[in-house]
C-alpha positions as CSV (number, residue, x, y, z in Angstrom):
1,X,98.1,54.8,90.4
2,X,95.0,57.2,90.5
3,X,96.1,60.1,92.0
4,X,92.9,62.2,93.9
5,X,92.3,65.8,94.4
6,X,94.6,67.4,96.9
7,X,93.3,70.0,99.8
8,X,94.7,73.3,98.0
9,X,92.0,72.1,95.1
10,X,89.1,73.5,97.5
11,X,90.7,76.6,97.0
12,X,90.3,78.9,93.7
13,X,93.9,79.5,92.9
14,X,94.6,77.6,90.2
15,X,97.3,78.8,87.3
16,X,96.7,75.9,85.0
17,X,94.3,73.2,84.0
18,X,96.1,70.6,86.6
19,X,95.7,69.8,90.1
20,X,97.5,71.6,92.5
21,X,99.6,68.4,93.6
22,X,101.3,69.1,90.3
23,X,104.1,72.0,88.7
24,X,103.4,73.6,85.5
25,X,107.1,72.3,84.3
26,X,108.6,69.0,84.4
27,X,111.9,70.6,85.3
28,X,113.5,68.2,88.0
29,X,114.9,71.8,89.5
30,X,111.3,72.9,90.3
31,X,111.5,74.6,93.7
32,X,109.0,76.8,96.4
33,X,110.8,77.7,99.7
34,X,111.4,80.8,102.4
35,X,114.3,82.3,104.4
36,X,113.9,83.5,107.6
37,X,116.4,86.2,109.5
38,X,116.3,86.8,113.4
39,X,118.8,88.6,115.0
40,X,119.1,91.2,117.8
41,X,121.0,94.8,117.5
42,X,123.9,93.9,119.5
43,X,125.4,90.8,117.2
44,X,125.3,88.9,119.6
45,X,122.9,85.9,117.6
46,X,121.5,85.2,113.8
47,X,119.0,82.8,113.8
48,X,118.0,81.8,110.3
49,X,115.4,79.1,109.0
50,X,113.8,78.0,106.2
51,X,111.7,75.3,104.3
52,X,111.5,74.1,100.7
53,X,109.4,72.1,98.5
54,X,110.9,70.0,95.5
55,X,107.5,68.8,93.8
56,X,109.2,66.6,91.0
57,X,111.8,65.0,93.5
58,X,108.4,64.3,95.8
59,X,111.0,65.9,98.6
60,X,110.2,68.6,101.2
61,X,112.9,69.8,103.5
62,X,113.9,72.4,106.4
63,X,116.5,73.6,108.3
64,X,117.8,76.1,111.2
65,X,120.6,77.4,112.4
66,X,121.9,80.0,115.2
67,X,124.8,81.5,115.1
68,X,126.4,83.0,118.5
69,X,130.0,83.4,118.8
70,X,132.1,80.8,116.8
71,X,129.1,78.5,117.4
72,X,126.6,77.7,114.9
73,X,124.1,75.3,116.1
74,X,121.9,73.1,113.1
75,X,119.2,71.4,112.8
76,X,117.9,69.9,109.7
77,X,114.9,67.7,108.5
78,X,113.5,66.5,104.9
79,X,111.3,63.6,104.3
80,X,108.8,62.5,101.4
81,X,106.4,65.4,100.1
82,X,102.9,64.5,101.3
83,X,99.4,66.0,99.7
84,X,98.9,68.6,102.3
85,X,101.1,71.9,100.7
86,X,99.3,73.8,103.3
87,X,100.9,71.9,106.4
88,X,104.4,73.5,106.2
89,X,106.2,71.4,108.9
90,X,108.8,68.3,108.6
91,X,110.9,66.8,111.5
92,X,111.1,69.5,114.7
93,X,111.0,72.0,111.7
94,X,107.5,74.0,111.5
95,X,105.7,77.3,109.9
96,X,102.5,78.0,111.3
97,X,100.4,80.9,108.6
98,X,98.5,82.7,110.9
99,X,97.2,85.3,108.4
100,X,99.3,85.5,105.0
101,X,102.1,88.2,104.1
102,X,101.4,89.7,108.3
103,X,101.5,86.8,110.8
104,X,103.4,83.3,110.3
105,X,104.5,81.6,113.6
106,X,108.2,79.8,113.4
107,X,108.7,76.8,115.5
108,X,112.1,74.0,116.3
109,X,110.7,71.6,118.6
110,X,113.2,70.6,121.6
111,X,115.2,67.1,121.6
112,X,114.6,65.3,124.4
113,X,117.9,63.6,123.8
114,X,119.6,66.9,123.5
115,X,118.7,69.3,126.4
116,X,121.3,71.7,124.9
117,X,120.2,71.6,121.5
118,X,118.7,74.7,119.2
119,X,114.7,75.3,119.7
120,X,112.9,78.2,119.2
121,X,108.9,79.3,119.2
122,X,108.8,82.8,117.4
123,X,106.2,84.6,116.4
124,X,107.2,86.9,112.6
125,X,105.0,90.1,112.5
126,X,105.1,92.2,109.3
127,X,106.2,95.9,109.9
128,X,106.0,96.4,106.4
129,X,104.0,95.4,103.2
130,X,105.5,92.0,100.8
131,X,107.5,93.9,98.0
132,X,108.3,92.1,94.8
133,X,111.9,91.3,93.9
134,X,112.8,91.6,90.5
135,X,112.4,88.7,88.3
136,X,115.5,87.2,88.5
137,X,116.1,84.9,85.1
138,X,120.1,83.0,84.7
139,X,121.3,80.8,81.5
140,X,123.7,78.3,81.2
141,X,125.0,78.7,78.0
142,X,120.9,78.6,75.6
143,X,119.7,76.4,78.7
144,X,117.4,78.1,81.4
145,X,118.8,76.9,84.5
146,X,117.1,79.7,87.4
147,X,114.3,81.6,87.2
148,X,112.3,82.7,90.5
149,X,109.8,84.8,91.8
150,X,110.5,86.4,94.6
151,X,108.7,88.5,97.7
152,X,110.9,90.2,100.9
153,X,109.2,91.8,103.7
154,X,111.1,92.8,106.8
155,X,109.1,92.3,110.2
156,X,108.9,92.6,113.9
157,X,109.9,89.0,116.0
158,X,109.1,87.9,119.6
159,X,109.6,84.8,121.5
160,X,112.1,82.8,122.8
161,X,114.9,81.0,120.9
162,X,117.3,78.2,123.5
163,X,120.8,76.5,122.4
164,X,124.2,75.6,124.2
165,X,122.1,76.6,127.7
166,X,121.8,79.5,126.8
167,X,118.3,81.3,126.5
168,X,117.4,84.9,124.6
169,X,114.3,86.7,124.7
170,X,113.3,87.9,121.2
171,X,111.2,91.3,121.3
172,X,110.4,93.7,118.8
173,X,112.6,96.7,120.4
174,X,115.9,94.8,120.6
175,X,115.4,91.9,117.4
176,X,114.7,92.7,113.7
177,X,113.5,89.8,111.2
178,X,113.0,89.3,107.7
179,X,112.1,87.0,105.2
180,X,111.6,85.7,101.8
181,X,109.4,83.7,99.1
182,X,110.7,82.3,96.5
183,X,109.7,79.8,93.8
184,X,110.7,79.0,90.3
185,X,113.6,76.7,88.8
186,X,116.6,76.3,90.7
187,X,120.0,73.8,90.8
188,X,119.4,70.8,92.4
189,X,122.6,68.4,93.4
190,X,122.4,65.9,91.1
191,X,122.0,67.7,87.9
192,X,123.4,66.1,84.4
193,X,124.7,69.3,83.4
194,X,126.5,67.9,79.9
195,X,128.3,70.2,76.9
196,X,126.5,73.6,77.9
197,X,128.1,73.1,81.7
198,X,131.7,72.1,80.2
199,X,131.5,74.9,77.6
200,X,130.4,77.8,79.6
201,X,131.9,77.2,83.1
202,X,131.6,80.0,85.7
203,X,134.0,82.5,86.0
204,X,132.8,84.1,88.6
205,X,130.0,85.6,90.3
206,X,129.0,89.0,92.7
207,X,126.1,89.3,94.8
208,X,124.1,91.7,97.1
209,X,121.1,91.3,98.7
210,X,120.0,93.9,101.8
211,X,116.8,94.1,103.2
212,X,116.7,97.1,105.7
213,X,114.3,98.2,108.6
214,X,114.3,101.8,109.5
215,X,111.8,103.0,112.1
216,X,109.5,104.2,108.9
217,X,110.9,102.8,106.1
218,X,112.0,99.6,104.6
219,X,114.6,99.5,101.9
220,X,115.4,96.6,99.9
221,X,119.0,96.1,97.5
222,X,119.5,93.8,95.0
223,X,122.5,93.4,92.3
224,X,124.3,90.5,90.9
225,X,127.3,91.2,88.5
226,X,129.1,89.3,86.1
227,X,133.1,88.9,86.3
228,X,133.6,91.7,84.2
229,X,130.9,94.1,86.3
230,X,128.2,93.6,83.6
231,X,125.1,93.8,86.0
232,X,122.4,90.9,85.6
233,X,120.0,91.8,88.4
234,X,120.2,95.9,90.2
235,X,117.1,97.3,92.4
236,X,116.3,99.6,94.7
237,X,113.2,100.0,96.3
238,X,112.1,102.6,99.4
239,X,108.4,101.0,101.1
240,X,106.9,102.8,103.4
241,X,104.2,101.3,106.0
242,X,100.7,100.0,105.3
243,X,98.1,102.7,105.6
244,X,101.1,105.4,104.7
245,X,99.2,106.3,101.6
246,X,102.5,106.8,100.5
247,X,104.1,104.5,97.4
248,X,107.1,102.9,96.8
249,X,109.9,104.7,95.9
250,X,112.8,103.9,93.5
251,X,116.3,104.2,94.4
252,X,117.7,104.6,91.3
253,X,120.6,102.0,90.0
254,X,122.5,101.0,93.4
255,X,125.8,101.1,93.4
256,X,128.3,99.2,97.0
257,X,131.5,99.6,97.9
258,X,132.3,97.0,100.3
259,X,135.5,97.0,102.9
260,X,136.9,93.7,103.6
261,X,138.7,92.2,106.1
262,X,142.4,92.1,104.7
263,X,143.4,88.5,102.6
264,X,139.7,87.8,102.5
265,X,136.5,88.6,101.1
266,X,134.7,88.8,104.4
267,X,133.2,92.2,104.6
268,X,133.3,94.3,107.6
269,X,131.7,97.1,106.1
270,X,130.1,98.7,103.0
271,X,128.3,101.9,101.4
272,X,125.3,101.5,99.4
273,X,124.9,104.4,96.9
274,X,121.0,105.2,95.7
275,X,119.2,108.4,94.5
276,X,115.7,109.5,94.6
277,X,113.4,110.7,92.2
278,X,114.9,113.8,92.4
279,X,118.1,112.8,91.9
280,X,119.3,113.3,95.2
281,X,122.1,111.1,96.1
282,X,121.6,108.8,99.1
283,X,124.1,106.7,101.1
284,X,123.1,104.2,103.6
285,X,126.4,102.7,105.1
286,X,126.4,99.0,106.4
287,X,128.2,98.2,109.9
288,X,128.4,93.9,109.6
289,X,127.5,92.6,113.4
290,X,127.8,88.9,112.4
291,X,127.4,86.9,109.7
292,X,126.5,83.3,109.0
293,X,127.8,81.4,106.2
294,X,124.7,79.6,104.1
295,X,126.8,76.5,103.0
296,X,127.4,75.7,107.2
297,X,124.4,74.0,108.1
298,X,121.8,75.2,106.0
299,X,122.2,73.2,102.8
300,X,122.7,76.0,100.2
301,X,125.6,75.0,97.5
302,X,128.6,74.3,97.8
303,X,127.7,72.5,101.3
304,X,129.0,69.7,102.4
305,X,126.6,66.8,102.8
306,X,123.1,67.7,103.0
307,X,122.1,70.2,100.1
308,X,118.1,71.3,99.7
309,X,116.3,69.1,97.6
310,X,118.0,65.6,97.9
311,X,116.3,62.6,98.9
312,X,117.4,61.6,102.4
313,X,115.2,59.1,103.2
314,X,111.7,59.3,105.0
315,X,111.8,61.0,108.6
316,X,115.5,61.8,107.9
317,X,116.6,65.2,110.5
318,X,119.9,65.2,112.1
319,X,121.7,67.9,114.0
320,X,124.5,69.6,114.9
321,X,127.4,71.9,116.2
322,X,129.7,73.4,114.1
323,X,133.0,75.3,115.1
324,X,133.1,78.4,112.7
325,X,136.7,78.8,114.0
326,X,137.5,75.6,112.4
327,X,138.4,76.0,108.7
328,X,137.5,72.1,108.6
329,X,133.8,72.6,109.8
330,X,133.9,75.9,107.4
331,X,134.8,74.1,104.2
332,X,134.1,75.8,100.9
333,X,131.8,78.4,102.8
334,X,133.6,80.7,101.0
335,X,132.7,79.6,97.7
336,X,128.7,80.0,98.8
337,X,127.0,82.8,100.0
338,X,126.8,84.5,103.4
339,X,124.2,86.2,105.4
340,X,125.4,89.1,107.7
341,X,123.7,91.0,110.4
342,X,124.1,94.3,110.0
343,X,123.7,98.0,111.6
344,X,122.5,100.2,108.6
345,X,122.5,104.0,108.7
346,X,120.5,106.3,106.8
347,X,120.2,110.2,107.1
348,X,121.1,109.7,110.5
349,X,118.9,107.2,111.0
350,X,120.0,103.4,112.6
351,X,118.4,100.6,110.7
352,X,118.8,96.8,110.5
353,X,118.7,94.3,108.5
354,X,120.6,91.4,106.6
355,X,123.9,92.1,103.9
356,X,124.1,89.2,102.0
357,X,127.1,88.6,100.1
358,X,128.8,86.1,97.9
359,X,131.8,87.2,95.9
360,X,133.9,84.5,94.4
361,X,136.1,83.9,91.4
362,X,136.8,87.0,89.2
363,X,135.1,90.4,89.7
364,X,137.2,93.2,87.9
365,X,135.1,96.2,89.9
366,X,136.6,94.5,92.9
367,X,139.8,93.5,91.6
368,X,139.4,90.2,92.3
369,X,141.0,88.2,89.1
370,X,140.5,84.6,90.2
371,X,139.3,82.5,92.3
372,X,142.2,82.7,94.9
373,X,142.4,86.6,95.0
374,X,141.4,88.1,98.2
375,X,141.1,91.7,99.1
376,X,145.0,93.1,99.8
């Protein structure tokens, strides 16, 4: 088979001597995706959406999914990765570029068959400038099995999102959204795993991931820890606006103490410790709103059926209404992680933005010794 030039080869932005329909790695866990957040102040809905492209499983998928109430609505599409990696769109599912890192346009296209089904045509503005995440590296035993790149970037939605009959009017003053870029190596379902899997099996695993719009500021939180508290990943970044003149600030090493809701690990609340550059010590405390579990609908591990990057078929989408009341339609949700609005507080100050949090199997900080402890 000959295989031509591609459309992103007009473009000078090649990283290696190979057309851009091809990866620099024959890794089958190759991966380029986003994560969007929309939600309003009030907790009342968390929209989130996303796309993904699997260049040596030749798949490209999406998915979306608003939660309001106990109701998460779903809707999720993957078919066979075509030449075009500049036409981000499969099934209902689309992401329209309007001018990179400022303007992108999010769009679910209506069911005709479904009157009552999730759609939504949003427009994402950036409040703030694209800030790099650290680089964010994990080993299986002496195998590499994630390493991405990642960019967050909070912004400013508007629009209109419908589901269930019901219809809410996204604007700036009432509705926060952010997002992320990532790209790299990461599991697939499907994976032969072999001795290194058997021989170094997971303990456990802690993770925080908050990015926060204040009025003038943006602050992003990172930190994954081992079972024993060892931390892996830790950042903490202050951004203030473009045309500020002002630059980034580091938060020192962030430290969160996270309340849960009794014989869980759901958290209803948390304090994020930082300092400046003066050694000032900063606390911006974390109100959760609502919170949407990533392994419900949105095909992040350990879901049940559809998981990102498997081969569904061409023109495969489905959707669907899930009961988050309903520890059947929950399954192993929490065994994944899960995104929470929240109302962040700073100074004074009332921010918002998204607390993500997965904490499962032992974590001694928490003392959490297993993988059936839950907070007391």
């Amino acid at each position: 088979m000959t295989h031509r030039p591609v459309p992103l080869d007009e473009y000078p932005v090649h990283q290696v001597p190979l057309s851009m329909r091809y990866v620099a790695t024959g890794d089958r866990n190759a991966y380029d995706r986003c994560i969007f957040h929309v939600f309003d102040h009030g907790g009342q809905a968390l929209l989130i959406a996303g796309l993904g492209v699997y260049p040596n499983q030749g798949v490209v998928d999406a998915y979306a999914t608003l939660r309001a109430g106990d109701r998460m609505h779903a809707v999720r599409a993957s078919d066979a990765l075509g030449e075009d990696r500049m036409k981000l769109a499969v099934g209902p599912l689309r992401i329209e570029v309007r001018e990179p890192l400022r303007t992108l346009r999010l769009v679910c296209e209506p069911d005709p068959a479904e009157p009552d089904g999730l759609s939504f045509d949003l427009v994402w503005e950036a409040a703030f400038p694209a800030l790099w995440e650290p680089h964010h590296v994990a080993r299986t035993g002496d195998r590499l099995t994630l390493e991405g790149r990642r960019f967050v970037q909070a912004g400013a939605p508007s629009g209109t999102v419908r589901a269930g009959g019901t219809e809410y009017r996204v604007d700036p003053g009432g509705w926060t959204g952010t997002r992320d870029r990532s790209w790299g190596v990461r599991p697939i379902p499907g994976e032969q795993p072999g001795r290194a899997a058997e021989e170094h099996r997971t303990e456990g695993f802690h993770w925080v991931w908050c990015p926060i719009r204040f009025r003038d500021r943006f602050v992003m939180v990172v930190l994954q820890e081992d079972p024993d508290g060892y931390r892996t990943l830790g950042d903490a970044v202050l951004v203030h606006p473009d045309g500020s003149g002002r630059a980034d600030q580091q938060l020192g090493w962030p430290y969160v103490d996270i309340a849960y809701a009794p014989g869980t690990r759901d958290p209803r609340s948390a304090v994020i410790h930082l300092s400046d550059a003066a050694r000032k010590q900063l606390e911006i405390h974390a109100e959760i709103l609502i919170g949407s579990p990533l392994a419900v609908g949105a095909g992040y591990p350990p879901a049940q059926g559809w998981q990102h990057g498997t081969w569904q078929g061409r023109g495969w989408s489905e959707r669907r209404v899930y009961d988050l009341a309903d520890p059947a339609d929950l399954g192993l949700a929490g065994y994944g992680v899960t995104d929470h609005a929240a109302r962040f507080t700073l100074d004074s100050e009332v921010g918002h933005g998204i607390f993500e949090h997965g904490s499962f199997g032992r974590h001694d900080p928490s003392g959490f010794a297993d993988f059936a402890a839950v907070a007391p």
